[in-house]
C-alpha positions in Angstrom: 38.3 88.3 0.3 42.2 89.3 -0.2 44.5 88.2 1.8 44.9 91.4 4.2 41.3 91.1 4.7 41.5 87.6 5.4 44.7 88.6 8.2 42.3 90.9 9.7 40.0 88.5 10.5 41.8 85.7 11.3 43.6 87.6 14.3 40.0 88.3 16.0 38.6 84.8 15.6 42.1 83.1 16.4 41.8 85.2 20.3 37.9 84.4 20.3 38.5 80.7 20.2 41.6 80.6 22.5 39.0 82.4 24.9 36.0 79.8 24.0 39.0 77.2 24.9 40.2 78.4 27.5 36.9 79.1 29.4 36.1 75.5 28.3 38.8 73.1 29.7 38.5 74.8 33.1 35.3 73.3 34.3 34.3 69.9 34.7 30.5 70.4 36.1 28.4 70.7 32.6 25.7 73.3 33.9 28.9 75.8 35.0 30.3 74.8 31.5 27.5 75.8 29.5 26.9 78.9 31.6 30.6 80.1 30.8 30.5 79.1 27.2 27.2 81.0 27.2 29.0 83.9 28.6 31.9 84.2 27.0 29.8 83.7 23.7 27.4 86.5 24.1 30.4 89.2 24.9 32.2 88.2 22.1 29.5 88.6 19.8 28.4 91.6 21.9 25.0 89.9 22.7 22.5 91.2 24.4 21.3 87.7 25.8 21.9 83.8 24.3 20.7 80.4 25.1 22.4 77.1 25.3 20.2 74.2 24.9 21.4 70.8 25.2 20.0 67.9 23.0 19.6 64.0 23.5 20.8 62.3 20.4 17.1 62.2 19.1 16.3 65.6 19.4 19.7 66.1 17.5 18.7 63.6 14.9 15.7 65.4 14.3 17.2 69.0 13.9 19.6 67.0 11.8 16.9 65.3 9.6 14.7 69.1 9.9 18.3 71.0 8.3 18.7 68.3 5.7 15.2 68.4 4.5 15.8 72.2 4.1 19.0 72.0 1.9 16.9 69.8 -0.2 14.0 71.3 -1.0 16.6 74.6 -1.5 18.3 72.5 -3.4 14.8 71.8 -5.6 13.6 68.7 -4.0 9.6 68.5 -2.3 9.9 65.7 -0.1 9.3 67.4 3.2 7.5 64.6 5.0 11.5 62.9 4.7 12.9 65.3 7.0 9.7 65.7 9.3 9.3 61.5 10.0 7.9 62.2 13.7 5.1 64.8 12.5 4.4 62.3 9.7 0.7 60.9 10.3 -0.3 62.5 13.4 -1.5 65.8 15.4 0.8 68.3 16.5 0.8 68.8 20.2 1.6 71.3 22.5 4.3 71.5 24.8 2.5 70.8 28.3 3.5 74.6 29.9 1.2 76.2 27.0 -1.2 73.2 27.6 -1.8 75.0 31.1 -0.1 71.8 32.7 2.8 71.4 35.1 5.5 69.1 33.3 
């Protein structure tokens, strides 16, 4: 990418984040946050639809531990039980709602 090209770009995402900003440090209730961050997301993108989801720290450290396991086996490795710990040993369950059960 040449410079001009790189200009071009830069304009566009410079006025997207100023928006994401913007639409971020006026809010302090999380739910009305997310919803506007969600918003402004899918029109800049030009969307159709979106989802925010929000993670505890373990369900972070597993997408974490899921993505690294992925880089390494594209990278050549084949331990996949290292980045799949909590499956390790055990059967997969389903989520309660396709279980027919009421969480």
């Amino acid at each position: 990418m040449d410079s001009e090209e790189r200009s071009r770009y830069k304009i566009p995402a410079m006025r997207a984040f100023s928006e994401i900003a913007t639409s971020l440090s006026s809010d302090a209730d999380l739910e009305h946050l997310l919803d506007r961050f969600l918003q402004t997301m899918i029109r800049l993108a030009g969307a159709g639809g979106g989802a925010v989801r929000v993670l505890t720290a373990e369900d972070a450290a597993r997408t974490t531990a899921a993505l690294d396991m992925l880089a390494a086996v594209l990278a050549g490795g084949n331990d996949i039980d290292a980045g799949f710990a909590d499956l390790v040993g055990r059967e997969p369950t389903l989520p309660a709602h396709l279980r027919g059960e009421s969480e």
